[in-house]
C-alpha positions as CSV (number, residue, x, y, z in Angstrom):
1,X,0.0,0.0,0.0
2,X,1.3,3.4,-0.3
3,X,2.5,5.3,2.0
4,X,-1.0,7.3,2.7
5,X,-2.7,4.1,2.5
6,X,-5.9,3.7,0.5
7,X,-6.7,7.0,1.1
8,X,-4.2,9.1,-0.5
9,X,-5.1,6.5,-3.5
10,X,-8.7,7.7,-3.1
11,X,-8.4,11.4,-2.9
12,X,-6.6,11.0,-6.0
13,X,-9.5,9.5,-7.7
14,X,-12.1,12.2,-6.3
15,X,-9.6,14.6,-8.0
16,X,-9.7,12.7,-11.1
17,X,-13.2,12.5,-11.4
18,X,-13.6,16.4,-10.5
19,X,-10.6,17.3,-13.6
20,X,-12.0,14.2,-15.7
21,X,-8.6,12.9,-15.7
22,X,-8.8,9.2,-17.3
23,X,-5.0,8.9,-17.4
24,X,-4.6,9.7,-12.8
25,X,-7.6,7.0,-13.1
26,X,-5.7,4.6,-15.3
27,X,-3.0,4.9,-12.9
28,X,-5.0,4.8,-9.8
29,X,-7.3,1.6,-10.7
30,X,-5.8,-2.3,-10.8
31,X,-6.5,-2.9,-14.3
32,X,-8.8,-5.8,-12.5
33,X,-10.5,-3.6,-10.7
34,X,-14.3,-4.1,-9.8
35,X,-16.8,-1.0,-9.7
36,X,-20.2,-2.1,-7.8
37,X,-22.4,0.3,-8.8
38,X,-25.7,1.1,-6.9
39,X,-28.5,-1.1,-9.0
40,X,-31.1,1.4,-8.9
41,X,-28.8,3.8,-10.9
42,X,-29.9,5.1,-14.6
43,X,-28.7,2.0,-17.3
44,X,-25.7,1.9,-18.1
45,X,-24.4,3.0,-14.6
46,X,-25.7,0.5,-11.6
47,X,-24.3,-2.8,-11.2
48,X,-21.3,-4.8,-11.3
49,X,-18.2,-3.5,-14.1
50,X,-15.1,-5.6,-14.2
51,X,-12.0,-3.9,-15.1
52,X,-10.8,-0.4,-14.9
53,X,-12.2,0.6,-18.5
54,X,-15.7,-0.8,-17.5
55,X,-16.0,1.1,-14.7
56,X,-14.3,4.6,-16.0
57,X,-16.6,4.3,-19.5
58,X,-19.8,2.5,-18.0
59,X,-19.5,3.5,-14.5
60,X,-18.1,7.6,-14.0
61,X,-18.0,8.5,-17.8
62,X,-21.9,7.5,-18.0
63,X,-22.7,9.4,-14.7
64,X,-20.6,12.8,-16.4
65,X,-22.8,12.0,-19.9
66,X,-26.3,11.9,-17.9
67,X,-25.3,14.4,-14.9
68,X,-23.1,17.4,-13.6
69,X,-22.2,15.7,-10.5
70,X,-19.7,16.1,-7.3
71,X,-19.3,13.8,-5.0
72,X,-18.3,15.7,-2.0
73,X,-16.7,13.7,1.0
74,X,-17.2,14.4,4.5
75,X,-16.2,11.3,6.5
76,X,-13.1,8.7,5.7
77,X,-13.6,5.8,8.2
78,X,-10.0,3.2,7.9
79,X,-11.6,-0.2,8.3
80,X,-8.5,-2.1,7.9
81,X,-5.1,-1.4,6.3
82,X,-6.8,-1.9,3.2
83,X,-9.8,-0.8,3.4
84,X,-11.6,2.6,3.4
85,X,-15.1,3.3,4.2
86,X,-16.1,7.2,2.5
87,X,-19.4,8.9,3.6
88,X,-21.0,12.1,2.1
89,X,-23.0,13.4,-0.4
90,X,-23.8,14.2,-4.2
91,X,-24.8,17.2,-5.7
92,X,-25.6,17.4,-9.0
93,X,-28.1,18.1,-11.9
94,X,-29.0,16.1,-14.6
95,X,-28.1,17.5,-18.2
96,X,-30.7,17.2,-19.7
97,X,-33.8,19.4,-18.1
98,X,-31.5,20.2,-15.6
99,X,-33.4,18.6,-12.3
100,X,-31.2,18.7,-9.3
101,X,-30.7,16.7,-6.7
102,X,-28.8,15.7,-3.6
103,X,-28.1,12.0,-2.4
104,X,-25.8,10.5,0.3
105,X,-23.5,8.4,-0.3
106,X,-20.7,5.4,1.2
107,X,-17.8,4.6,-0.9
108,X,-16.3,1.3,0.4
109,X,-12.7,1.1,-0.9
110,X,-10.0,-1.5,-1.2
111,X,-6.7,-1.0,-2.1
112,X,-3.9,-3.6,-3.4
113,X,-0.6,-2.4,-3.4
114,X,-0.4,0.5,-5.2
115,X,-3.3,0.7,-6.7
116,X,-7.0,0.9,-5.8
117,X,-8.9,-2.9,-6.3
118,X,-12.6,-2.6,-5.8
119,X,-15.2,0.1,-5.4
120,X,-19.0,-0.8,-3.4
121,X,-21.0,2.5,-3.9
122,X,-24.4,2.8,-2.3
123,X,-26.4,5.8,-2.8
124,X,-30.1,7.1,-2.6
125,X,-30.4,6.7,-6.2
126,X,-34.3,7.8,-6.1
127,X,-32.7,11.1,-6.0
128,X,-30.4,10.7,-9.2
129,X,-33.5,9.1,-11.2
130,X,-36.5,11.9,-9.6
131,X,-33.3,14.5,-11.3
132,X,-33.8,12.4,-14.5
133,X,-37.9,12.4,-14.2
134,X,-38.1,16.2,-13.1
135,X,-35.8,16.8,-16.2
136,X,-38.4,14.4,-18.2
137,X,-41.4,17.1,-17.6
């Protein structure tokens, strides 16, 4: 792990997704990694993508195409030496229509090495698909 642990590895990927930076999340992610994505979330976003290109195109990439999105952090909980727990909250819009919306979220985080392994998001995603529906009227 590196020296900051999983957590340096992760604020490097909040960064990343804030810039839009697919090279810092190329060199972030295990080229194995696995995104679980919340199942409730807009197709082609919630559920399980294997592999660092799954979960940048069909995972993050698919949330920029469908939403202006931060996720802003407020707690990082160590549960283990590889292993962070990441509480806070989205707030976004989607693009189209432009319905807003806030929804908490937990990040659970594992590192290997180097390099960031898996991803477990769960979030309130009746609030990301009310944003898509408001934006639908």
């Amino acid at each position: 792990m590196t020296a900051g642990g999983p957590r340096e590895l992760v604020e490097r990927v909040y960064r990343a997704l804030a810039a839009g930076d697919r090279a810092e999340l190329e060199a972030v992610l295990h080229p194995e990694f696995d995104g679980y994505f919340s199942p409730g979330m807009p197709a082609p976003i919630g559920g399980h993508h294997a592999g660092a290109g799954a979960a940048i195109d069909k995972g993050w990439w698919a949330i920029g195409a469908a939403f202006a999105v931060r996720a802003q952090p407020e707690r990082w909980l160590a549960c283990g030496p590889t292993e962070l727990l990441v509480l806070g909250t989205y707030q976004g819009r989607a693009r189209r229509g432009g319905g807003e919306f806030r929804a908490p979220f937990a990040h659970l985080w594992t590192g290997d090495g180097d390099r960031l392994r898996t991803l477990h998001q769960y979030t309130d995603t009746a609030a990301w698909q009310a944003a898509l529906e408001e934006a639908a009227r």
